[in-house]
N, C-alpha and C positions, 0 to 999 in steps of 0.2 A: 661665291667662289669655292667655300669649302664643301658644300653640296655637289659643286659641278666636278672636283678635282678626286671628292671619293668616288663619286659615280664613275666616272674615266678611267680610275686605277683597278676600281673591281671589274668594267667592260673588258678592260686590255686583257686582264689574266680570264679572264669567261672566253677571248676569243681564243685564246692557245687549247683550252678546253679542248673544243670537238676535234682538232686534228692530231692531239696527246692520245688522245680515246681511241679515235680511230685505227691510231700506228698500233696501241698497246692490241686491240682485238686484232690487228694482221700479222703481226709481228710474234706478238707474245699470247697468243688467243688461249694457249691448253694451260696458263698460272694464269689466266685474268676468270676465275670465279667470278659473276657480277654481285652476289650477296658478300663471299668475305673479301672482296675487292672493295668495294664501299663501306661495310667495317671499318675496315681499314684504313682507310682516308678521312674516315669521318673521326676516327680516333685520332691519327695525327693533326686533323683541323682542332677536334679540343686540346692539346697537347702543345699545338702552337699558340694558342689563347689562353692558357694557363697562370704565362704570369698578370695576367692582369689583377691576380688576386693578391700580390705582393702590395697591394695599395688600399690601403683599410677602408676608406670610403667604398670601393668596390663589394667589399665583404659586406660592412653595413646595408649596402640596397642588395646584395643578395640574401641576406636576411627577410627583407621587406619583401621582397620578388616571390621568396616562398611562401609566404603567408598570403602572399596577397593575389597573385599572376600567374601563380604556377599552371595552375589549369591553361588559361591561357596562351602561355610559350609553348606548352603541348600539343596545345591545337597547331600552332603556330609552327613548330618543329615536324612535327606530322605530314602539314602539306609542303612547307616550303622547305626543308631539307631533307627528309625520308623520302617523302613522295616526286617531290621534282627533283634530286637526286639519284635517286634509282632511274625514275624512268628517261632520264635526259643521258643518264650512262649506259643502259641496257639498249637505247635509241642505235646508238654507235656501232652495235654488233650488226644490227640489218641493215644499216643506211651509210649512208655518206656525211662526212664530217660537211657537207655545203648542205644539204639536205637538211639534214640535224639541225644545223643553228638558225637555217629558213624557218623549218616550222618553229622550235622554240621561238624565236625571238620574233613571230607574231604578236605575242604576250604585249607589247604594249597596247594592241588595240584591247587585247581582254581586261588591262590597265586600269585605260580610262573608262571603258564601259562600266567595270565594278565600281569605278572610285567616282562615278556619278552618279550610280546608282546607290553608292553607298553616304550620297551627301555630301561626298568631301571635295568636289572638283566640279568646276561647272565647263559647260562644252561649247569652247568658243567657235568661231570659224575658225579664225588660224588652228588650232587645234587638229578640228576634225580636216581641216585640210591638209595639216605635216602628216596626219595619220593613217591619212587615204595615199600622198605621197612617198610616207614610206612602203606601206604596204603594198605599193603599185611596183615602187625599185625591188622589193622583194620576191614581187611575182615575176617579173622581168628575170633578176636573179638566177631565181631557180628555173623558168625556161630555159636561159641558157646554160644552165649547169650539164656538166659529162659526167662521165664515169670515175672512181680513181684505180687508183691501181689494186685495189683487194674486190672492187666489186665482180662479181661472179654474173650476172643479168640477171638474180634472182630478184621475186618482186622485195620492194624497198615498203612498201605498204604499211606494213609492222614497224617497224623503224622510224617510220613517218608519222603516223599516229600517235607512237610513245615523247617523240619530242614535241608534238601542237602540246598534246596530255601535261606534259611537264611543263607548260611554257603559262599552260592554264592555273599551274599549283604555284605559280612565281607570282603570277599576277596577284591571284590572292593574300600571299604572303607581303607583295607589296603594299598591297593597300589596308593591309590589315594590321603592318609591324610600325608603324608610324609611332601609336600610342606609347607603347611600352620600349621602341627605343629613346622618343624624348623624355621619359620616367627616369629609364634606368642605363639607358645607354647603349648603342649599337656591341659593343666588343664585349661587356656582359653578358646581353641578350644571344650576342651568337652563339658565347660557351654554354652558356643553359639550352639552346637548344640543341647542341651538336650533343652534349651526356644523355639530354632526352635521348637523339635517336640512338645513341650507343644501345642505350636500356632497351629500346625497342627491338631494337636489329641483333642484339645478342643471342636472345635464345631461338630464332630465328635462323641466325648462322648456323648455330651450333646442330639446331635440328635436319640442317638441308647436308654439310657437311662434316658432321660431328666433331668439329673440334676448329680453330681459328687457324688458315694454315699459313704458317711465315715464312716458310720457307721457298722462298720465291728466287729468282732469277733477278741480277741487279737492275736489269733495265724495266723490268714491272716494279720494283723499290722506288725506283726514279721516278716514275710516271707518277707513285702514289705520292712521294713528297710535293711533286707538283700540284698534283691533283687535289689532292688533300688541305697541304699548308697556305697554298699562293689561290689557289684557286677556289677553293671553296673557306678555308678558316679565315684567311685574309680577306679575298675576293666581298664571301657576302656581310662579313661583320663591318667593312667597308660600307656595304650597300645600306644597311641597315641602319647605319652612322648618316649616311645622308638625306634620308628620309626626316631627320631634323630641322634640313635646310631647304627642302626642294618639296615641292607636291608630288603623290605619287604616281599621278599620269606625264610628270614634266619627266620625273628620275625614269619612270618603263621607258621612253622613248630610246634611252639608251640600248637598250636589246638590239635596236634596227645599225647601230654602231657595233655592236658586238657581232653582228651576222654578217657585215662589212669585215672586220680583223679575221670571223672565221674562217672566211669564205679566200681570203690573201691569205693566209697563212695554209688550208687545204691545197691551193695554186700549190704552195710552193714545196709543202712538203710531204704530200700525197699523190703530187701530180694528177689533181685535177684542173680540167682545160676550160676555159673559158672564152665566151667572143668578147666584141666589142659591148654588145650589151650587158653584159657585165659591168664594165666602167659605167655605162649610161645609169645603171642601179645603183651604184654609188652615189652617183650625183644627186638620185633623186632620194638616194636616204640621207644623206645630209641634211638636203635642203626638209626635208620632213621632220629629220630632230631639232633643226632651227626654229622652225616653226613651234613644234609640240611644248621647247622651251623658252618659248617667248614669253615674257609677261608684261603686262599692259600694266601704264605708271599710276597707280592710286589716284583714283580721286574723292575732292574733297568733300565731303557730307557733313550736313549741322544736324547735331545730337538736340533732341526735346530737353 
């Protein structure tokens, strides 16, 4: 249960995600830089995970973490916050916030494929059957997804490919952050990787726009705090916390949830249209996360 309740709390704030993005590009398009934009939010996600250092145990395995993983959580920061990061927010500029969280949140099939491939997950039927059923409500989905109100009829192609791309850097991240958050703990791991990407993306910023720009308009401030603290500082140290408790093709299943909230929250405040097929894709992403997390009850084996 405590696997199923982080994974839910990080889903929920991942769905407000794509249609936050998409209002800040229509709305606030000439202050949303996509590099000091993400700076930015990545700075407030460590800022918000900050005090976890007020707890000396915490300091103690960040001690260990250096000496021992650092390489590691770089790797680990690299794909699954720099890189699905950027491309799942720069996604938002060309596409539709329904579009967007369709391809990203493919990613569970890239999930389980790695994490069987990677040894850690074996591929039952129910499984590959919640996976093909989500995937099916997903393509259903996005058939019947419209326009929203920013889209111009340009092609969406760009925008599309940036969120599968990011949805492929999540998968890896999931099945790879397993180890070193039951080490050292989801909410450590996330602050060591969000400084990583600060360290990365700094001179970066600096050299695209010469300098960090703050001076922004309060409703891009707003979008970052969301963006940043609930969404990504909370969201994925959440995520990473639950990979404790859940396998990581049962926790990716949750994407096909997340493209569900995005996709009702796009409705509502993007004004994109939807048919009845739409509902029909819910039902069947449900029923495919039910599936994908189902686990069959031990049995019993005699040890030599």
């Amino acid at each position: 249960m405590k696997g199923l309740l982080c994974g839910l709390i990080a889903t929920m704030f991942w769905g407000g995600f794509y249609p936050v993005s998409r209002l800040l590009f229509g709305y606030e398009g000439d202050s949303v830089e996509p590099m000091n934009f993400t700076f930015i939010r990545f700075a407030l996600a460590a800022l918000f995970l900050l005090p976890i250092f007020v707890k000396k145990d915490n300091r103690d395995k960040l001690k260990i973490l250096i000496k021992k993983d650092l390489h590691y959580l770089a790797m680990l920061s690299l794909v699954g916050i720099v890189g699905e990061g950027m491309l799942v927010f720069c996604a938002l500029k060309y596409t539709t916030a329904a579009r967007a969280s369709l391809m990203a949140n493919a990613s569970p099939i890239s999930t389980l494929i790695i994490s069987w491939l990677a040894g850690k997950e074996l591929l039952t039927g129910k499984k590959i059957t919640g996976m093909l059923l989500g995937f099916i409500g997903l393509v259903i989905a996005f058939l019947g997804n419209g326009d929203d109100q920013f889209a111009t009829g340009a092609s969406m192609f760009k925008g599309d490919f940036m969120a599968f791309a990011s949805g492929v850097c999540w998968a890896l991240y999931t099945v790879y952050g397993d180890r070193v958050s039951n080490e050292y703990g989801g909410l450590l791991c996330g602050e060591v990787m969000f400084v990583i990407a600060l360290i990365v993306l700094l001179p970066v910023t600096l050299w695209i726009n010469k300098k960090i720009i703050l001076d922004l308009p309060w409703q891009t401030w707003a979008g970052a705090v969301y963006l940043g603290m609930l969404s990504y500082g909370l969201a994925n140290s959440l995520w990473i916390c639950a990979l404790k408790y859940l396998k990581p093709g049962q926790l990716g299943s949750f994407g096909y949830l997340s493209a569900a909230i995005a996709m009702t929250c796009s409705a509502i405040f993007v004004n994109e249209k939807f048919t009845i097929t739409f509902f029909i894709a819910i039902a069947l992403v449900l029923i495919g996360v039910a599936l994908m997390l189902h686990q069959s009850k031990p049995t019993t084996e005699s040890k030599p």
